[in-house]
C-alpha positions in Angstrom: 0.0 0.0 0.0 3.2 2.5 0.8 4.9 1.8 -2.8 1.4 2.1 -4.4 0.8 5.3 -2.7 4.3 6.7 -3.4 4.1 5.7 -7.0 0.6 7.3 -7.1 2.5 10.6 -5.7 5.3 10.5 -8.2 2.8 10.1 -10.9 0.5 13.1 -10.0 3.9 15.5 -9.1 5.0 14.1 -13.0 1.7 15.1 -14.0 1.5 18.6 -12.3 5.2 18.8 -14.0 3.4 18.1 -17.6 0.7 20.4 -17.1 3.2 23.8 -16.5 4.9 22.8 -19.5 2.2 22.8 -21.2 0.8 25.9 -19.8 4.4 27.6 -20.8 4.8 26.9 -24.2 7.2 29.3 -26.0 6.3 32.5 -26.1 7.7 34.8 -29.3 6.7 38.4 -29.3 5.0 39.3 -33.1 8.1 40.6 -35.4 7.0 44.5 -34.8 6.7 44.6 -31.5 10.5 42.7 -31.5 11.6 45.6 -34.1 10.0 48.7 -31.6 11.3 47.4 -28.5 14.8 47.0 -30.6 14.4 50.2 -31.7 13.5 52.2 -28.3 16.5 49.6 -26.7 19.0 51.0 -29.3 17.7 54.5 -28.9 18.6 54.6 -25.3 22.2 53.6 -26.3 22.3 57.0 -27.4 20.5 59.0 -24.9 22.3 60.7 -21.8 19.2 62.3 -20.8 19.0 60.3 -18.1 22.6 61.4 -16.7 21.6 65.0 -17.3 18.5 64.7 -15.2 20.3 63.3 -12.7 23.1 65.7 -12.6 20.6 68.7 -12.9 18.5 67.0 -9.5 21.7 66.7 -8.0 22.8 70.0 -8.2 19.9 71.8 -7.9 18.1 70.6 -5.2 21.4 68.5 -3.7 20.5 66.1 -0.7 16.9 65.7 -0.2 15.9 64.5 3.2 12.7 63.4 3.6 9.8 65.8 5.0 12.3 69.1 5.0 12.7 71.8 2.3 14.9 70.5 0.1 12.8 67.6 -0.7 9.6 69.7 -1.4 11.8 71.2 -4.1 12.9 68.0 -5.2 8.9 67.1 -5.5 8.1 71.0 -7.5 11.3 70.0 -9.8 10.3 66.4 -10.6 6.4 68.0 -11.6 8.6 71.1 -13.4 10.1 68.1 -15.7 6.9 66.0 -16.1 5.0 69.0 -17.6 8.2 70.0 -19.9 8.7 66.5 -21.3 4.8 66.4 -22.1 3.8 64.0 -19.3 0.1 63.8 -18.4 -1.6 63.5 -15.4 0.8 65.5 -13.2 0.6 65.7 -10.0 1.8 65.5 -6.5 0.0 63.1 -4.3 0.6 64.5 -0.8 0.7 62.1 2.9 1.6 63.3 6.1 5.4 62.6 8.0 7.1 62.6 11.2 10.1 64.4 10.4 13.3 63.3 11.9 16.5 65.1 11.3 20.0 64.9 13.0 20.2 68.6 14.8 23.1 70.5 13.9 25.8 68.9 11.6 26.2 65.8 9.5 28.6 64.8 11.7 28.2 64.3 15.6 31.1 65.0 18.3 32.5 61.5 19.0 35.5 60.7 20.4 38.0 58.2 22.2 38.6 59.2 25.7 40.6 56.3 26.7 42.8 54.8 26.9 43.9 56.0 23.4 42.5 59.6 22.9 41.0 60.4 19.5 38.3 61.3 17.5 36.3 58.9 15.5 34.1 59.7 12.3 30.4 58.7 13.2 27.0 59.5 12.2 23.7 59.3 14.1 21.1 56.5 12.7 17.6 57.5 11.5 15.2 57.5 14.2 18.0 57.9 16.8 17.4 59.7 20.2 20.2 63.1 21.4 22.2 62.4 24.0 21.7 64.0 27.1 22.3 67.9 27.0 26.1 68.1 27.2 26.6 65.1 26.3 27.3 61.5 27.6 30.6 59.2 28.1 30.9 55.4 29.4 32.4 53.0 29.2 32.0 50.6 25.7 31.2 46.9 25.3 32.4 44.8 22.5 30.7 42.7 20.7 32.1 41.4 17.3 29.0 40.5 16.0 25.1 41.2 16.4 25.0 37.7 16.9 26.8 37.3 19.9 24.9 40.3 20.8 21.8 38.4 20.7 23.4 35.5 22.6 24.7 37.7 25.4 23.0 38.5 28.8 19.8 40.1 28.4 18.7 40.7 32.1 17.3 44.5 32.0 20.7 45.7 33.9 22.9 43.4 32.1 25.0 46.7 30.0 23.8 49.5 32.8 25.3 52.5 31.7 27.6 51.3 29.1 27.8 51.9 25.5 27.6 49.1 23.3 29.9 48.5 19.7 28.5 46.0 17.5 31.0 44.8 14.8 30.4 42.6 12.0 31.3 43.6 8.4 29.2 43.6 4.5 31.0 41.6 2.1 30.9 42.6 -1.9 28.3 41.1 -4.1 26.8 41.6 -7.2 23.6 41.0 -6.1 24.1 43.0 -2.9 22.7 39.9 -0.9 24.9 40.4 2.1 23.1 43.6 3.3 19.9 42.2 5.1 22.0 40.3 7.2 24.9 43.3 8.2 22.0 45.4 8.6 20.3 43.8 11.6 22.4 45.9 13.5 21.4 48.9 12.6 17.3 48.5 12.2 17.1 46.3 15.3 20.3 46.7 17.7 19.0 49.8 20.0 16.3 47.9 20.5 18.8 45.0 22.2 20.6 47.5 24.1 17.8 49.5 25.6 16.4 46.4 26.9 19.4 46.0 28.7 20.1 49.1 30.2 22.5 50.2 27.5 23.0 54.3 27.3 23.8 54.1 23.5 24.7 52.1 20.7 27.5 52.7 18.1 28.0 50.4 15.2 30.7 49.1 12.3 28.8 50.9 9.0 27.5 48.8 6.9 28.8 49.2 3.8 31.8 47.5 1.9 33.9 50.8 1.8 37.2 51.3 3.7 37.1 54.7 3.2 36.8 57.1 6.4 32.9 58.1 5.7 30.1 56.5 7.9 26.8 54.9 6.7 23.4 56.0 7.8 20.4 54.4 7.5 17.3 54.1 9.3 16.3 52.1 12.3 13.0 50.2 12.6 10.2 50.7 15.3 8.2 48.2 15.8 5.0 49.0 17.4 5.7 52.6 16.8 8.7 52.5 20.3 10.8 55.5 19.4 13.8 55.0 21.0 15.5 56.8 24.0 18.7 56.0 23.2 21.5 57.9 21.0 22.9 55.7 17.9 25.4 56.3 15.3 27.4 54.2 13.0 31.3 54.5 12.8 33.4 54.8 9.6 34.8 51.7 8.8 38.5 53.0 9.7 37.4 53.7 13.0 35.6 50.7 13.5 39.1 48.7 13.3 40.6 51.5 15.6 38.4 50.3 18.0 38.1 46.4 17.2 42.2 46.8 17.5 42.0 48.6 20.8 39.5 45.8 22.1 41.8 43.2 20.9 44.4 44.6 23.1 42.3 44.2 26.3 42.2 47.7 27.1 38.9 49.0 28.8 37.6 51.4 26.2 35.9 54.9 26.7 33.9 57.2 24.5 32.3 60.8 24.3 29.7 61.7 22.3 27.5 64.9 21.8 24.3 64.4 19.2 21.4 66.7 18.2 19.0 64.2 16.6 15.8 63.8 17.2 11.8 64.1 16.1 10.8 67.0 15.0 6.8 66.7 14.7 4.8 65.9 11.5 5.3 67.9 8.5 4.0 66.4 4.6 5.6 65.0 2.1 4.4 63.5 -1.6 4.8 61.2 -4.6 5.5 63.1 -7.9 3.0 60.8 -10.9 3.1 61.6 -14.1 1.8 59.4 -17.2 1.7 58.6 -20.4 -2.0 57.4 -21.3 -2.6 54.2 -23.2 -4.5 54.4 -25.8 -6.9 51.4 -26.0 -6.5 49.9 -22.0 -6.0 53.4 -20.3 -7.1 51.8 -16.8 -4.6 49.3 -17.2 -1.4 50.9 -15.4 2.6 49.7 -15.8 3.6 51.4 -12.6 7.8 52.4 -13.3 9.8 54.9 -10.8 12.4 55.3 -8.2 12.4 57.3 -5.1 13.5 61.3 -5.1 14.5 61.8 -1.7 17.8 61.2 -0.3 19.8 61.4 3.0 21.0 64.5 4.1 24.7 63.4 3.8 24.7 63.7 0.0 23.1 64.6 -3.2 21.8 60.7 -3.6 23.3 60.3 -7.3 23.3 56.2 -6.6 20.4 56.5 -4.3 18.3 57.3 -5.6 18.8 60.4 -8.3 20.3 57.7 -10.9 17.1 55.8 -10.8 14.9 58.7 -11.1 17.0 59.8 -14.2 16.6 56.1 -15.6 13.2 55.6 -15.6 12.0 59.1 -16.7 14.2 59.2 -19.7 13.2 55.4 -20.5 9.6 56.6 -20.6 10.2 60.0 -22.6 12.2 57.8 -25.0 8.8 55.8 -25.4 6.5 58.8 -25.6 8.5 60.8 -27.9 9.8 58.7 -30.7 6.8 55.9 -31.4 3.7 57.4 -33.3 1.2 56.4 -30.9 1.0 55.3 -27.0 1.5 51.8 -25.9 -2.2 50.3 -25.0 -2.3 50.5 -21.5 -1.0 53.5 -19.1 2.3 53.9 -18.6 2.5 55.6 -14.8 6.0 57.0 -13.6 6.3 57.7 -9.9 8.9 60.2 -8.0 8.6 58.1 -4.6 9.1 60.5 -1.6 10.2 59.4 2.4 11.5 56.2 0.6 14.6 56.4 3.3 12.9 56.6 6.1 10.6 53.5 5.7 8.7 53.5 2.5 6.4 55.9 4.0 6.0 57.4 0.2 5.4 53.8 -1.1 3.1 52.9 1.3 0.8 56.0 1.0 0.8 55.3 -3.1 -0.7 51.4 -2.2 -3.0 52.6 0.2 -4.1 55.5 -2.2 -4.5 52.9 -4.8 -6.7 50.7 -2.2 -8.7 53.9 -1.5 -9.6 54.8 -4.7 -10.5 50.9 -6.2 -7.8 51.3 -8.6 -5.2 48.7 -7.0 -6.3 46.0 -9.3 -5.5 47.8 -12.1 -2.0 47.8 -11.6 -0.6 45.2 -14.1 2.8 44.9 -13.6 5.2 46.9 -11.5 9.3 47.9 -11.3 11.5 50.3 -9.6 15.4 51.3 -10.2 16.8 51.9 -7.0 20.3 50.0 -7.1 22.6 52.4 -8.6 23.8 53.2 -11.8 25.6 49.7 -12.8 24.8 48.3 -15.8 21.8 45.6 -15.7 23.0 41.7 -15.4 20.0 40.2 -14.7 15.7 40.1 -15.5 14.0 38.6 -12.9 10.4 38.4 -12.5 7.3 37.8 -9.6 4.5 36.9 -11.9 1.8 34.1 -12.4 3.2 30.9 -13.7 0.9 31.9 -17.3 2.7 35.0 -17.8 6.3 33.4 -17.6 6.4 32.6 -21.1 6.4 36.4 -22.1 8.3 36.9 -19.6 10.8 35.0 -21.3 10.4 36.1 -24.3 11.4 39.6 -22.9 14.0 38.2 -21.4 15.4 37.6 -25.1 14.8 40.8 -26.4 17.2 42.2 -23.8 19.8 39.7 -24.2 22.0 41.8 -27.0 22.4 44.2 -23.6 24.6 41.3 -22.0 21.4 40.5 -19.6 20.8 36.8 -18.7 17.0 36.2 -17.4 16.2 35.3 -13.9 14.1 33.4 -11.6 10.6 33.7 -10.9 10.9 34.8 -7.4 11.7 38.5 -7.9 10.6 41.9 -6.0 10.0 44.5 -8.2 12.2 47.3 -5.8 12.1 48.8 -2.3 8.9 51.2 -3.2 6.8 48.0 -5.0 7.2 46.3 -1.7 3.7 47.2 -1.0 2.0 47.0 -4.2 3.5 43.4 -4.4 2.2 42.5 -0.9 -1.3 43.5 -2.3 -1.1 40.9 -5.1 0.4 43.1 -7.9 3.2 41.5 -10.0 6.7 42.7 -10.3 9.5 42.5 -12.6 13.3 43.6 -11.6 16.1 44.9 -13.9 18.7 43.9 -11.4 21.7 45.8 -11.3 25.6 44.7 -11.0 25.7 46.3 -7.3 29.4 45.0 -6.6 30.6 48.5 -5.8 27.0 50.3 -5.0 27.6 50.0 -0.9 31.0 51.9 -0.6 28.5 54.8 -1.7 25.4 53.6 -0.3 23.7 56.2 2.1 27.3 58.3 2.7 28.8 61.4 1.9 30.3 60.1 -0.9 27.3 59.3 -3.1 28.3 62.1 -5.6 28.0 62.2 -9.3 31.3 61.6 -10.2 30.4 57.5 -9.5 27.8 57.4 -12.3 29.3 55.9 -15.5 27.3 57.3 -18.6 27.7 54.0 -20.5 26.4 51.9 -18.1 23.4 54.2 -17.0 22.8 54.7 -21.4 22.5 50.2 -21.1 20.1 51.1 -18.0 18.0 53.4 -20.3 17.6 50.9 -22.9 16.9 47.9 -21.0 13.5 50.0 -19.4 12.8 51.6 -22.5 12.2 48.2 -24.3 10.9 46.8 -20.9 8.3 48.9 -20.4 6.9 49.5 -23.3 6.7 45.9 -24.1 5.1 45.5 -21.0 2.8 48.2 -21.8 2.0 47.0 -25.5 0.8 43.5 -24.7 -2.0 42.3 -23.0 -1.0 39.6 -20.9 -2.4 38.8 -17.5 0.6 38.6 -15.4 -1.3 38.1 -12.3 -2.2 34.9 -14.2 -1.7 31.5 -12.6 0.4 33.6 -9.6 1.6 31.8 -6.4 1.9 33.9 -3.6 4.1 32.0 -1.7 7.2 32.8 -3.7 7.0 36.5 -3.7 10.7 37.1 -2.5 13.9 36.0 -3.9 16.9 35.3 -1.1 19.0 36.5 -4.0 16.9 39.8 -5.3 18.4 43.4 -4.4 18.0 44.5 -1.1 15.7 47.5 0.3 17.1 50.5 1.9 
């Protein structure tokens, strides 16, 4: 009876097997539609429009933290360059913020007291808490990892009064895989120390650069706890200074002076503008990046380049074919993205609001840099795979392989993909992308024109494509297999 029923298992998993095949016969896209997509593809080759918005962005408006000034100009330029390019629709979909900023300077006074006096190069975390009015100094606990963190006492007095260092360091990867895991520290570590009676937190950056800059990056707050605590992240240079001092056994003090703190709610929006399709206009392709930035840096990396990508993919498609693509092409200027998708959350629940979420076909955000595109991965129903595919070979002549099926779609279509909408992911060689990552040193100068020109026409065809056909890609979709281990982190 066993063997029968195993055999009778094998048979039905062979014939599950058959059945996909079938259901994913080779797709091929009709001959013009190849030649257009070809076309716009080729097209973007040429363009550096997309470098050019980005420079302008960055030098206009510069770094773009969320809810203060200098992003509400970032959100009045971005509808300034939908109306000139001829976009429709424009607009600026505004949602209320709790602004946080870090007080006085970028930089905070930090400093080793003993036994080696010096100062260190560190930067207070999103969300953190000031220290105390003229500051606080105790004594620092080592830990080399987040890890043994976790595994260390956690009575309520067990760090009373110290500071705590947590080590670990990001390795390179293309994919840019290693971040979740470095990044504990930072989202959920002052959470572990204020438990324990710990008076601040510092931490190794996390980022892959050994250059003397340190990485921000917001914290998480799980059931809306603020925390009470200070907490900054230490150059990478200075974080061996320290792990080197540890090693020696010495008893290790610092002084630290921060500003940063909550500053009460303020607004902030989502820039939209769209190119109407002419026979499925309700039918959206929803394409865009984020336009704020930290305050450390103009954000050319994160997340001006992406900005500049998909606007200039999009004019490239309005401008040069004859007529729209048949279903709505929607770009979106994501604001607050930094400071938790608070941008791309209000767009989903919008969306929800209004009864239009369902008409989101397809989704995809560039927000990984400005390396050139390796890899098309996708999150759609097992039916649409075959087009999928098939798009997959039009972009090959770009030196981009196809993915898996088990894709995001991008920080901001986090969301809209938890609501059932499927995503697509032009995934980006990242290798180098975290020695810039959310520091001072995300400048223009580490854009490469060539490679953001490959971007361009890689969404140009992309989207349009995506845009022209009408496939279901919510079609035969498995919600269990909505993530990819190996897809390109959020912020």
């Amino acid at each position: 009876m066993l063997r029968t029923a195993m055999t009778l298992g094998a048979a039905g998993a062979l014939a599950s097997m058959a059945a996909l095949a079938d259901a994913q016969e080779r797709f091929e896209l009709p001959a013009e539609m190849s030649q257009t997509a070809r076309m716009l593809a080729e097209a973007g080759l040429e363009s550096d429009y997309a470098y050019e918005i980005t420079e302008d962005l960055t030098t206009r408006i510069g770094p773009r933290l969320a809810g203060t000034p200098a992003e509400h100009a970032a959100l009045e330029w971005g509808v300034a360059l939908f109306e000139e390019l001829g976009f429709e629709n424009v607009r600026i979909e505004e949602f209320p913020l709790d602004l946080w900023t870090r007080g006085r300077s970028i930089y905070e006074e930090v400093a080793i007291t003993a036994p080696f006096p010096q100062e260190l190069y560190a930067i207070s975390l999103g969300g953190a808490a000031a220290t105390p009015e003229g500051g606080l100094e105790a004594e620092v606990v080592f830990f080399d990892s987040y890890d043994d963190l976790l595994e260390a006492d956690d009575a309520p007095d067990a760090l009373a009064g110290k500071l705590v260092f947590v080590n670990d360091r990001m390795e390179r990867s293309i994919t840019g895989e290693g971040y979740g895991w470095a990044n504990r520290k930072r989202t959920q570590g002052w959470r572990e120390v204020e438990a324990r009676g710990g008076v601040g937190l510092l931490i190794r950056s996390v980022g892959t650069s050994n250059n003397r800059f340190a990485h921000t990056g917001m914290m998480s707050f799980p059931d809306e706890e603020m925390p009470e605590i200070p907490a900054l992240a230490v150059s990478a240079p200075d974080a061996d200074q320290i792990e080197r001092i540890a090693a020696m056994g010495e008893t290790i003090t610092i002084r630290m002076t921060t500003y940063a703190g909550w500053r009460g709610e303020v607004t902030s929006g989502n820039v939209i503008g769209e190119i109407v399709g002419r026979e499925a206009p309700e039918e959206i392709v929803i394409i865009g990046a984020h336009i704020d930035s930290w305050d450390t840096a103009p954000g050319a990396l994160d997340d001006g380049a992406g900005i500049g990508i998909t606007v200039d993919a999009a004019r490239l498609i309005m401008q040069m074919l004859p007529e729209n693509p048949r279903r709505t092409i929607r770009v979106v200027m994501f604001g607050a993205e930094e400071v938790g998708l608070v941008g791309a959350r209000a767009y989903a629940q919008a969306r929800m609001d209004d009864g239009t979420l369902e008409n989101h076909v397809i989704g995809s955000e560039s927000d990984f840099g400005a390396g050139p595109v390796w890899r098309f991965s996708s999150g759609v129903g097992a039916d649409a795979l075959p087009v999928l595919d098939a798009i997959g070979e039009e972009l090959a002549f770009l030196g981009i392989e196809r993915g898996g099926n088990e894709s995001g779609g991008g920080p901001d279509m986090i969301p809209l993909q938890m609501l059932g909408v499927p995503m697509a992911r032009l995934d980006q060689d990242g290798t180098d992308y975290f020695d810039y990552h959310h520091t001072p040193n995300d400048t223009m100068d580490k854009i490469d024109p060539e490679n953001m020109r490959q971007n361009v026409a890689a969404w140009a065809a992309f989207t349009w494509l995506v845009a022209e056909l009408d496939t279901d890609f919510r079609a035969g979709r498995d919600a269990e297999d909505d993530e990819d281990e190996d897809a390109q982190p959020s912020e």
